[in-house]
C-alpha positions in Angstrom: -12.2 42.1 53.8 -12.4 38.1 54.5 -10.5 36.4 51.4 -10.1 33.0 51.2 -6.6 31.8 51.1 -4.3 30.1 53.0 -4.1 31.9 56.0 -3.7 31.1 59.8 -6.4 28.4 59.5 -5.2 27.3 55.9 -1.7 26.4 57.6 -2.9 24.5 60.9 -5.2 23.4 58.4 -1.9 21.6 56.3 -0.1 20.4 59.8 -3.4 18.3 60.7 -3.1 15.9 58.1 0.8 15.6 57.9 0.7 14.4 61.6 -2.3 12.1 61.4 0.0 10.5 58.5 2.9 10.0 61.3 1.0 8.7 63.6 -0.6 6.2 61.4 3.1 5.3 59.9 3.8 5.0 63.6 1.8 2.9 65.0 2.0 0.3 61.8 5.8 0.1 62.6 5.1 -0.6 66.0 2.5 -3.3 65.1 5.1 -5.0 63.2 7.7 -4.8 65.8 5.9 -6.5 68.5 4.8 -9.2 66.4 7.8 -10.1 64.6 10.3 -9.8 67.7 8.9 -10.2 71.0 5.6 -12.3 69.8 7.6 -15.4 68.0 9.8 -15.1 71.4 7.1 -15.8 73.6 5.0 -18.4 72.4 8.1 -20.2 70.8 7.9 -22.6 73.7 4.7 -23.4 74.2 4.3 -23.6 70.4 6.7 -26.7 70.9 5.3 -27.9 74.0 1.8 -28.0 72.1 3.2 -30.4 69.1 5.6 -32.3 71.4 1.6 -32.9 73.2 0.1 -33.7 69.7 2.5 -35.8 68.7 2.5 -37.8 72.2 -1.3 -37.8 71.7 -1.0 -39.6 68.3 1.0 -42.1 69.3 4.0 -41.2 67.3 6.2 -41.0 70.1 6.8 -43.0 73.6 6.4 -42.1 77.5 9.8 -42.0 77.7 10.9 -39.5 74.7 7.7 -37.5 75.1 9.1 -37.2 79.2 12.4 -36.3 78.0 11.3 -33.8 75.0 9.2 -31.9 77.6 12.0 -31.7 80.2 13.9 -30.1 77.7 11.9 -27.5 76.2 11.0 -26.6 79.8 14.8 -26.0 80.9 
C-alpha cells in the first residue's frame, strides 16, 4: 500500500531546499566580497584621475598642479 509520508522522495525532497538556501547565502557573500575589496581597489585611481580632470576642467586648479597631481596618481 502507497502511504504518504516522508519517505525516499519526502527526504531528497527536504535536501532540495536546504541547498538552494546555501547557494543563495553563497553567492550574496561573494557579491559582497568582490565589491567591497577588489572593486574600491580598482577604480580607486581612476576615481581620482576623473576629479583631478573635473577639477582641472573647472578651473580650480593650474597646468602646473593638475601636471603634477596626475603624475602622481599615475606612479
Amino acid at each position: 500500500m502507497m502511504g504518504y509520508g516522508y519517505g525516499l522522495m519526502g527526504g531528497f525532497g527536504m535536501i532540495i531546499p536546504v541547498i538552494l538556501i546555501v547557494l543563495v547565502i553563497y553567492a550574496v557573500v561573494k557579491l559582497m566580497q568582490n565589491n567591497n575589496g577588489n572593486y574600491d581597489m580598482r577604480n580607486g585611481k581612476n576615481d581620482a584621475i576623473d576629479i583631478l580632470n573635473q577639477r582641472y576642467a573647472k578651473g580650480e586648479i593650474s597646468e602646473e598642479e593638475y601636471m603634477q597631481k596626475k603624475k602622481m596618481l599615475r606612479d
